[in-house]
LOPA-376825 format. One line per 5 residues: number of its first residue (from 1); their letters; for each residue x, y, z of C-alpha. Coordinates in steps of 0.25 Angstrom, whole numbers, m for minus. Example, Ala and Ser with C-alpha at 12.3 -4.5 7.8 and 13.67 -1.06 7.14 Angstrom:
<atoms>
1) as) 49/m18/31 ~ 55/m4/29
</atoms>
This chain:
<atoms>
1) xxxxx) 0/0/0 ~ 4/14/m3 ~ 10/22/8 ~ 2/35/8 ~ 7/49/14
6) xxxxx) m7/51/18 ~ m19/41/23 ~ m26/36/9 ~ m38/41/10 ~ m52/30/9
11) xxxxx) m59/31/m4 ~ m71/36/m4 ~ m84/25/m6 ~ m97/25/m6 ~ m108/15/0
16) xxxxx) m116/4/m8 ~ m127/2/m8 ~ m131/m13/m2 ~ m117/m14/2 ~ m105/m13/12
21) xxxxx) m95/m11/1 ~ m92/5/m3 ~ m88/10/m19 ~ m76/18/m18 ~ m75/28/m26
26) xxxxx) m65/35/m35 ~ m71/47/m43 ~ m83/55/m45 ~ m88/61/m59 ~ m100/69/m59
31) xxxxx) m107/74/m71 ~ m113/87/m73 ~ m126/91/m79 ~ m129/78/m83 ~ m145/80/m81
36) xxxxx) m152/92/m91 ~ m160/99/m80 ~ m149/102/m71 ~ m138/105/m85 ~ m150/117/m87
41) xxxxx) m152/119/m73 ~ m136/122/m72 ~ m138/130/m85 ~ m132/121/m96 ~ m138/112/m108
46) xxxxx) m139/100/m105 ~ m137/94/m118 ~ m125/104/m123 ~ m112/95/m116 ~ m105/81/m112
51) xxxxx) m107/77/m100 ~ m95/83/m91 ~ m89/77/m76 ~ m85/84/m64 ~ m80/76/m51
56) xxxxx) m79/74/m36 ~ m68/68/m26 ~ m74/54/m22 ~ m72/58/m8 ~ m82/69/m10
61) xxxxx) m93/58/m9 ~ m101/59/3 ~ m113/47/5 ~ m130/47/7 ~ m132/54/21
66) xxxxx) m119/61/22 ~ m121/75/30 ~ m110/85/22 ~ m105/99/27 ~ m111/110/16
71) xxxxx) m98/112/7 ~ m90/123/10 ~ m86/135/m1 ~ m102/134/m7 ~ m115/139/m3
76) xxxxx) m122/131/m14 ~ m122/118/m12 ~ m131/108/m23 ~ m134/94/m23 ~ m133/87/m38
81) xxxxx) m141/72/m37 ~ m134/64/m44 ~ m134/49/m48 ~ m119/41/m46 ~ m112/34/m53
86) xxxxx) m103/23/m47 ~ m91/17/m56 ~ m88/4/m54 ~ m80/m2/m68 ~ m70/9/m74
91) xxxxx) m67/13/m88 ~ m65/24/m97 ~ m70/27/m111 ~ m85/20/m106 ~ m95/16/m117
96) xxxxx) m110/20/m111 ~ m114/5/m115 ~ m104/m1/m104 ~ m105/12/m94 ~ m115/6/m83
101) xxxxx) m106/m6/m82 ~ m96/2/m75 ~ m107/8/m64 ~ m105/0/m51 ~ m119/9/m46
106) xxxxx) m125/22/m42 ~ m130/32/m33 ~ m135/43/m30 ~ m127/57/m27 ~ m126/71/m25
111) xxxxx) m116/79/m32 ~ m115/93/m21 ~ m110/102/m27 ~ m106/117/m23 ~ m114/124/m34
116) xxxxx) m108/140/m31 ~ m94/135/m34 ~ m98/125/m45 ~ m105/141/m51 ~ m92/147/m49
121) xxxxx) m84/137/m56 ~ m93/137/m67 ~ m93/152/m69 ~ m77/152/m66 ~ m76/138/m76
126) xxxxx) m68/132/m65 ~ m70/118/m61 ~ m81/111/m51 ~ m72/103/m41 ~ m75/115/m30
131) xxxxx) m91/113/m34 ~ m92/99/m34 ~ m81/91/m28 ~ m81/97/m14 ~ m81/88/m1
136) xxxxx) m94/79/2 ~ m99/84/m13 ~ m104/70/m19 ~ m116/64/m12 ~ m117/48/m17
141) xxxxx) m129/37/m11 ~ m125/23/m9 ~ m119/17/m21 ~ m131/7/m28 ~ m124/m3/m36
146) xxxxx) m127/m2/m52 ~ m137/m14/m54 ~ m136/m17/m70 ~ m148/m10/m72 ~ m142/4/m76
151) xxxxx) m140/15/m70 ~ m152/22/m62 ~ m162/30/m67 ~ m170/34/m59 ~ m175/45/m52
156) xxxxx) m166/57/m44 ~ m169/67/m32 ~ m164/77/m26 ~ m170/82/m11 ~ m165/92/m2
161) xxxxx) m169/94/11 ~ m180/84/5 ~ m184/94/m6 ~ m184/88/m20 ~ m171/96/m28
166) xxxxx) m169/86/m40 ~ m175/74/m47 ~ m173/68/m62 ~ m172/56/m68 ~ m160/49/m69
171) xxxxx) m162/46/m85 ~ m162/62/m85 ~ m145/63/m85 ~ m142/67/m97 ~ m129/57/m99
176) xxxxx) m134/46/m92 ~ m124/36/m83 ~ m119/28/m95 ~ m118/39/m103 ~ m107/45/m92
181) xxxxx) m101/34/m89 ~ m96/34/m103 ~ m92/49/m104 ~ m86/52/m91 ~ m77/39/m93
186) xxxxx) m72/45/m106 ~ m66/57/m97 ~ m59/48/m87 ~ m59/34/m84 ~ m70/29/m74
191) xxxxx) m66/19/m61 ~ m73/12/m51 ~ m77/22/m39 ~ m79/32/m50 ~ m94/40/m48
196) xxxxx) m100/48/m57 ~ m110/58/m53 ~ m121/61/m65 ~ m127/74/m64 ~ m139/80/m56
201) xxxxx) m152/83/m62 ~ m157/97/m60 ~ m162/103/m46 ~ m149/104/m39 ~ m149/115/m29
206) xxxxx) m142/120/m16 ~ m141/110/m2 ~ m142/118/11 ~ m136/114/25 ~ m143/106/31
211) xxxxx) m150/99/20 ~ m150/85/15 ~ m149/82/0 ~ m154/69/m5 ~ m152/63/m18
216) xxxxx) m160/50/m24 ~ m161/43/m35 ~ m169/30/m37 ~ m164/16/m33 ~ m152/22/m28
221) xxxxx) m150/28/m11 ~ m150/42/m9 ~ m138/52/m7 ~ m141/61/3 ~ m132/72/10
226) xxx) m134/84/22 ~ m127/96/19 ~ m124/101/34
</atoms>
């Protein structure tokens, strides 16, 4: 074993479902604007670009029922539902046919994101990192295990404080899970422990102190957070 200079730190994991054992994970991708009410709701056309990646540190992941300090440097924090992706057969240069046999399963998330310094950057044409990959900013439910039957399609919610913020159809993403799969592993090459976030539907909006965000999707468990 190496001989490190400082303790190696443990990999970050996240539960599964109907199981002791954890997925480590390695990466996280998420895809923006990859539903058309919330590309318009942001003020773009939805149908005028590729779809484009950003990432977060794996250690940002926090699980369903975490309580989380409200971020410092923002005063406008938003929840994004999202569905995840969970990589568990790597490649690169992936046909779309052969995609979803390098899913090991899914769940449900909530990319947090600073939206005041995601504007700034934008107007500035700087980078997102500050915006989206902060401390505690990737909320993910139990990991479900992909069953065969493809990926989920059903339907997903956003509540806060227990107020309804966003729901849409999963079949609504404009570049569905296979179709992702295949272009981001063009960019770089996919591993297992790799998670791809794929876009939030429209309605995102600010979480308070105190408040509890749930996200849901159908046939998967929930991602809940507290900001405090």
């Amino acid at each position: 074993m190496p001989d490190y200079v400082i303790p190696c730190p443990t990999p970050p994991s996240l539960p599964v479902a109907g199981s002791s054992a954890r997925f480590a994970l390695r990466r996280i991708f998420c895809v923006g604007r990859n539903y058309a009410d919330h590309a318009v709701e942001m003020g773009h056309d939805p149908q005028a670009e590729p779809p484009f990646f950003f990432t977060k540190p794996s250690d940002a992941v926090v699980l369903d029922g975490a309580r989380i300090p409200y971020p410092p440097a923002t005063r406008d924090l938003h929840h994004e539902a999202e569905l995840v992706v969970a990589i568990g057969r790597g490649g690169a240069d992936i046909a779309r046919a052969a995609a979803l046999a390098h899913v090991w399963g899914y769940a449900t998330g909530n990319d947090l994101t600073r939206r005041d310094l995601q504007a700034q950057a934008k107007a500035l044409r700087r980078p997102w990192d500050m915006a989206k990959g902060f401390d505690n900013s990737a909320v993910v439910g139990l990991l479900h295990p992909a069953t065969g039957a493809g990926a989920p399609q059903g339907r997903i919610t956003c509540r806060v404080g227990g107020q309804m913020r966003q729901t849409a159809r999963l079949t609504e993403m404009i570049w569905d899970v296979p179709g992702i799969i295949e272009f981001l592993s063009r960019l770089v090459a996919l591993r297992p422990g790799d998670l791809i976030f794929t876009g939030t539907p429209a309605g995102v909006g600010p979480i308070a102190r105190g408040q509890t965000c749930t996200v849901e999707i159908e046939g998967l468990s929930p991602a809940r957070v507290t900001v405090i």
